[in-house]
C-alpha beads as a LAMMPS data file, in Angstrom:
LAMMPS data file: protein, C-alpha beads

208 atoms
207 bonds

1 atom types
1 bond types

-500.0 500.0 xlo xhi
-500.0 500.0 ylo yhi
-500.0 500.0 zlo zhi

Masses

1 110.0

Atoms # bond

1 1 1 0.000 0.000 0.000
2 1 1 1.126 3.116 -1.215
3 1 1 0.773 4.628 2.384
4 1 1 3.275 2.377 3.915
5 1 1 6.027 3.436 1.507
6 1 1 6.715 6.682 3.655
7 1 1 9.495 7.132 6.106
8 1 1 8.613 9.678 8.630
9 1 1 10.034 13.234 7.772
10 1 1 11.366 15.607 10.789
11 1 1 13.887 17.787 11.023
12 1 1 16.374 17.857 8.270
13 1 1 16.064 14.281 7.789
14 1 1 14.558 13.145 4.282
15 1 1 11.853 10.421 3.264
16 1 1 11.526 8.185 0.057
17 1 1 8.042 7.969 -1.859
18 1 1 6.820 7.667 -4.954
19 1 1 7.167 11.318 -6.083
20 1 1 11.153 11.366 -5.090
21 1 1 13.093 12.257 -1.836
22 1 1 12.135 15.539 0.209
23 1 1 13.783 17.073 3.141
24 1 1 11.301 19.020 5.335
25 1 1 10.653 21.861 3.631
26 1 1 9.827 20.060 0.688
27 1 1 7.427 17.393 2.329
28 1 1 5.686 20.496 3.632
29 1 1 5.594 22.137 0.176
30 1 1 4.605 18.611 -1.159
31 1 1 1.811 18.393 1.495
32 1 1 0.144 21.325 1.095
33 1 1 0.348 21.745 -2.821
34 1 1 -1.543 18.152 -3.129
35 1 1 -3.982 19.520 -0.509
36 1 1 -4.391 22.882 -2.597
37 1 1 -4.764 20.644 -5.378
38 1 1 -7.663 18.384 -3.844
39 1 1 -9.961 21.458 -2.490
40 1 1 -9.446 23.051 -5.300
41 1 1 -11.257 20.006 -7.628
42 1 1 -13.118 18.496 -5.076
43 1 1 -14.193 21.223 -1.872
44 1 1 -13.160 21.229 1.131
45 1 1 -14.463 17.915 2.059
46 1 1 -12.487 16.023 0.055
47 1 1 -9.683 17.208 2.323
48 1 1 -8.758 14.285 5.117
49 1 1 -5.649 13.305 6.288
50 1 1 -5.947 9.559 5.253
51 1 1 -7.159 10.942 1.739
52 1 1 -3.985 13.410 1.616
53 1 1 -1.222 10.939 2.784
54 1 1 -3.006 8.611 -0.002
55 1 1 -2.745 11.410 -2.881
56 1 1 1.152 11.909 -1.763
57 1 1 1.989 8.526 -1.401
58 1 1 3.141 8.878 2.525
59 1 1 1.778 7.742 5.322
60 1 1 -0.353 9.402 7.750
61 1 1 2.430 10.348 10.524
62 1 1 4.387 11.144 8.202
63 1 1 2.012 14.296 7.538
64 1 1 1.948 14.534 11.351
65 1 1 5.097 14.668 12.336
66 1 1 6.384 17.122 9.571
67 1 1 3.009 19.553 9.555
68 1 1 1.148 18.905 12.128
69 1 1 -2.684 18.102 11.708
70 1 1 -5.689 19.048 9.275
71 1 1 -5.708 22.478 10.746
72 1 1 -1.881 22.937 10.097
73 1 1 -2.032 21.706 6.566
74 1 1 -5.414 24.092 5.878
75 1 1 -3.128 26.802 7.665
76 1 1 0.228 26.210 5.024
77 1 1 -2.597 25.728 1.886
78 1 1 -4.275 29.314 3.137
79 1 1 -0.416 30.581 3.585
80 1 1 0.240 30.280 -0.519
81 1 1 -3.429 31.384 -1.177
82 1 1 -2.240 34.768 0.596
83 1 1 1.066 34.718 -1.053
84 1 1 -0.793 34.397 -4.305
85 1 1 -3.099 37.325 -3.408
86 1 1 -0.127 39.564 -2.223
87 1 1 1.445 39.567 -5.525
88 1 1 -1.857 39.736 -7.272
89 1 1 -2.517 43.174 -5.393
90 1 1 0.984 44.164 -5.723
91 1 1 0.773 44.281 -9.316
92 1 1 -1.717 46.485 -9.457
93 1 1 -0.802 49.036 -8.067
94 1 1 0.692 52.014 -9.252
95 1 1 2.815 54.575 -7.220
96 1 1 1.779 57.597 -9.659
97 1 1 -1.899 56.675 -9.452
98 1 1 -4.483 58.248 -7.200
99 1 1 -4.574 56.383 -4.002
100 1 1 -8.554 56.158 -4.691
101 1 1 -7.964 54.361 -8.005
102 1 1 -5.584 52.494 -6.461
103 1 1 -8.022 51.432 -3.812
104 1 1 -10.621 50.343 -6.830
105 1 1 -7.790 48.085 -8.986
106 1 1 -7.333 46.825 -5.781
107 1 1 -11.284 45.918 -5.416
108 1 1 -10.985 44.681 -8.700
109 1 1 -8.107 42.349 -8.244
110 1 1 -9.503 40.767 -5.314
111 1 1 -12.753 39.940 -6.864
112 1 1 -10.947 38.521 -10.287
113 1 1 -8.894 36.141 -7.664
114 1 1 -11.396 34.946 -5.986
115 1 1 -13.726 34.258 -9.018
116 1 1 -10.843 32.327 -10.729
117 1 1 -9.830 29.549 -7.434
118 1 1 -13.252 29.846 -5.574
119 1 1 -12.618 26.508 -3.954
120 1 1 -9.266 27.264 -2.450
121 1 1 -9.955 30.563 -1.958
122 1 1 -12.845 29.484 0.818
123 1 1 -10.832 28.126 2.746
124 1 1 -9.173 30.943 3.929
125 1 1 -12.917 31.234 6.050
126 1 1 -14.670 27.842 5.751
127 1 1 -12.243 25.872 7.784
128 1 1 -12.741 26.634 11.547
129 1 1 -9.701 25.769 13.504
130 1 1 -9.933 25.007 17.481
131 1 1 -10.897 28.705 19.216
132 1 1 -7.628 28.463 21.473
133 1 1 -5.100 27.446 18.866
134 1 1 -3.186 30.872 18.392
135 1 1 -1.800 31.169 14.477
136 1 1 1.825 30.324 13.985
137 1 1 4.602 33.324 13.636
138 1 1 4.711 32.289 9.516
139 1 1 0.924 32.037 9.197
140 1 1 0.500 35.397 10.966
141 1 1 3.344 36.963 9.009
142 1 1 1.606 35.696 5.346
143 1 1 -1.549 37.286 6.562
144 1 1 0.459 40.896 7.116
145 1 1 1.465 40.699 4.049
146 1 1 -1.481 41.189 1.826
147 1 1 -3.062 43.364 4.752
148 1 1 -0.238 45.495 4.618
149 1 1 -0.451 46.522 1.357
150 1 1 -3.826 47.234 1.233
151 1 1 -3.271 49.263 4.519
152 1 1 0.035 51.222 2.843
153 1 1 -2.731 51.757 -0.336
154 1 1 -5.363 53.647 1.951
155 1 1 -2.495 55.792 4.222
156 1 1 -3.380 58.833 1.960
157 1 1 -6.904 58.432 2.426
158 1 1 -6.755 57.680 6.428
159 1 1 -4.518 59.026 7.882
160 1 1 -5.046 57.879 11.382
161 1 1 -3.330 54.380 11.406
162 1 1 -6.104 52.857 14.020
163 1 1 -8.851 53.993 11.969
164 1 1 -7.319 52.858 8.670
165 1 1 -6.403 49.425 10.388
166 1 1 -10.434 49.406 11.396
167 1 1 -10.886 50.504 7.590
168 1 1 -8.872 47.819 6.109
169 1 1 -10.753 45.249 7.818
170 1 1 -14.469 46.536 7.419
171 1 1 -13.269 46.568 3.499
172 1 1 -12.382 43.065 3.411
173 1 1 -15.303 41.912 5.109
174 1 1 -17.682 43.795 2.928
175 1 1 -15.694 42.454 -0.101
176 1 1 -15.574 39.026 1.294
177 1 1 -19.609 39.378 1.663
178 1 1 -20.103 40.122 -2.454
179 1 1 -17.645 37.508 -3.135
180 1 1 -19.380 35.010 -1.224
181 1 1 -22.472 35.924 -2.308
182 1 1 -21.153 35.899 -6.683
183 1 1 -19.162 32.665 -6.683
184 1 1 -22.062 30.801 -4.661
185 1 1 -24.733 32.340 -7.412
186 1 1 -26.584 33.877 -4.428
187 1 1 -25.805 37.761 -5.441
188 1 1 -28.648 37.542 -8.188
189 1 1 -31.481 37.289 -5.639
190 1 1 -30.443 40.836 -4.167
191 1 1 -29.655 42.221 -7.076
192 1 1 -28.649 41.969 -11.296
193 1 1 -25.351 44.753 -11.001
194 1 1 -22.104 42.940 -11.610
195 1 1 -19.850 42.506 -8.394
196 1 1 -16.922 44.929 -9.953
197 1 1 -19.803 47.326 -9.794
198 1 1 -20.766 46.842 -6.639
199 1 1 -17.615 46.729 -4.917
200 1 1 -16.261 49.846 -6.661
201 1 1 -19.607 51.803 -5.589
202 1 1 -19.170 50.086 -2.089
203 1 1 -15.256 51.367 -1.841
204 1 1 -15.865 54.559 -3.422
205 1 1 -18.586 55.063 -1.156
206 1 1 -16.583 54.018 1.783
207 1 1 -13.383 56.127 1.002
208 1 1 -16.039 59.616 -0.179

Bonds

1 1 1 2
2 1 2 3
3 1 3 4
4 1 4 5
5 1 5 6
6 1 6 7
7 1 7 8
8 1 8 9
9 1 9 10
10 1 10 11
11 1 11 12
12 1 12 13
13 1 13 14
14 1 14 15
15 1 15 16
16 1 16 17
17 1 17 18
18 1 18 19
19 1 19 20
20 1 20 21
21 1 21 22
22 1 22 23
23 1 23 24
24 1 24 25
25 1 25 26
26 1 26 27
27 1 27 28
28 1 28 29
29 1 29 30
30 1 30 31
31 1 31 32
32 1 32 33
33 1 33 34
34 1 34 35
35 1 35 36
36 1 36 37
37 1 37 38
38 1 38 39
39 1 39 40
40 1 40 41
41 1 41 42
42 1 42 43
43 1 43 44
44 1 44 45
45 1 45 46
46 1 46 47
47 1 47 48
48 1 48 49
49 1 49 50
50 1 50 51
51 1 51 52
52 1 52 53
53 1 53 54
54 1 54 55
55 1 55 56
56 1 56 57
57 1 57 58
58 1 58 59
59 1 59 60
60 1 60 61
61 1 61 62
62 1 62 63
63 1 63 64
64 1 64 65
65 1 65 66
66 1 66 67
67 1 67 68
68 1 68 69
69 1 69 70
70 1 70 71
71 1 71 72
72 1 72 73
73 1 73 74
74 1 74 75
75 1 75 76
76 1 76 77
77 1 77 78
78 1 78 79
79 1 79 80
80 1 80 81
81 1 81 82
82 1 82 83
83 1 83 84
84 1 84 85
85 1 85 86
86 1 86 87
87 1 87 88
88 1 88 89
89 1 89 90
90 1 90 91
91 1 91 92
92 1 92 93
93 1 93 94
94 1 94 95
95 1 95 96
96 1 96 97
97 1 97 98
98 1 98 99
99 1 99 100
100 1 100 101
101 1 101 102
102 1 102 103
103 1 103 104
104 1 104 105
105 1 105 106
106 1 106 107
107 1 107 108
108 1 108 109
109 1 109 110
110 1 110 111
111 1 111 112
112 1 112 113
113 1 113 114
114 1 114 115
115 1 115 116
116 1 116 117
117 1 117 118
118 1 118 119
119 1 119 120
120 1 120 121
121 1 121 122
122 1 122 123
123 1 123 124
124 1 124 125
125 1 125 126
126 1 126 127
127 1 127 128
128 1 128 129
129 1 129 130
130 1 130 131
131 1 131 132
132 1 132 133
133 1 133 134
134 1 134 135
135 1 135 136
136 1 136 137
137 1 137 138
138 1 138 139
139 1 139 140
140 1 140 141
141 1 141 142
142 1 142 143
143 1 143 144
144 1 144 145
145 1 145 146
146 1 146 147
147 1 147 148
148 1 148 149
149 1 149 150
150 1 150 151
151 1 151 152
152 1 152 153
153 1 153 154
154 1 154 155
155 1 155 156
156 1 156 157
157 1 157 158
158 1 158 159
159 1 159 160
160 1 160 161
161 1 161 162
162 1 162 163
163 1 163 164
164 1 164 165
165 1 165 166
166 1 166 167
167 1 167 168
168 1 168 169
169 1 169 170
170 1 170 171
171 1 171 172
172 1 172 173
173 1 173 174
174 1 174 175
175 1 175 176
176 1 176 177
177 1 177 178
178 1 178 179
179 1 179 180
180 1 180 181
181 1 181 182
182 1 182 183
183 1 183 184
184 1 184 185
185 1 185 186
186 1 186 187
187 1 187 188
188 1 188 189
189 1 189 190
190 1 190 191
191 1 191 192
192 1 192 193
193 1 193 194
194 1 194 195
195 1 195 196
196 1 196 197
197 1 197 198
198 1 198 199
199 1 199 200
200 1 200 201
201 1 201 202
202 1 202 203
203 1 203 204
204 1 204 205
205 1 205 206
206 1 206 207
207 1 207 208
């Protein structure tokens, strides 16, 4: 059985499978691609840890004692999702633009991302870790990342760093919201506007 074939990874030390030797960094890499990979065709459901180590060839501890559990692999899959977003937003932006318009692309990129990996995108809110299980130093550090920029967009529009931090999140809720709502098919009950047009009334609203 192909879940049998795994030697444990930890450390530094490295494991032979099917797919090749990794070293820890890999296996992790490995891990949470395939799990990307599985949400991504399948929903969240299909995601197990039996059903991963299966996909990667590994065998259950193997997962465990290089990750951690389901909630530390949904953790390192939401990690690249926010990597991918970062640079999505970054490129967007552009120094010499008004910050408002810069605020809209940014509306607009988030939207176009999320329409285009739905699945994996959910994730990022669907999977509900244990309440007392505080976020590891790298997973809180991803999450800055994309947060940041959007907060460095709005600093000529807010000044006040509190209020722009409160701004920055009331945004992405509110996005998150018409997102939801237009990859689920739902938006259509409230209303026929497109979602770009919504959000960019909803930001340009919110910024005046």
């Amino acid at each position: 059985m192909t879940e049998t074939r795994g030697a444990e990874v930890t450390g530094k030390t490295r494991g032979t499978g099917p797919r090749g030797e990794h070293d820890r960094e890999g296996f992790i890499a490995l891990v949470a691609g395939t799990a990307e990979s599985l949400v991504r065709n399948e929903g969240l459901r299909a995601l197990g840890m039996r059903r991963l180590a299966a996909a990667i060839g590994y065998a259950p501890n193997s997962i465990y004692n290089a990750v951690g559990d389901l909630d530390q692999v949904v953790l390192r899959v939401n990690a690249r999702t926010l990597a991918r977003l970062h640079a999505v937003l970054e490129a967007v932006i552009d120094p010499d633009r008004a910050a408002r318009d810069n605020a809209l692309a940014l509306a607009d990129a988030y939207l176009v991302f999320v329409a285009a990996d739905p699945r994996v995108w959910s994730l990022l809110f669907e999977h509900l870790a244990a309440p007392d299980q505080p976020f590891p130093d790298w997973y809180a550090a991803a999450l800055a990342e994309p947060v940041g920029l959007v907060d460095t967009a709005l600093a000529p529009l807010i000044a006040d760093p509190d209020e722009r931090r409160r701004a920055v999140a009331a945004l992405w809720a509110a996005l998150h919201g018409l997102a939801s709502l237009s990859t689920s098919r739902k938006l259509a009950v409230l209303t026929p506007d497109p979602p770009r047009d919504l959000a960019r009334l909803l930001v340009g609203r919110f910024l005046g």
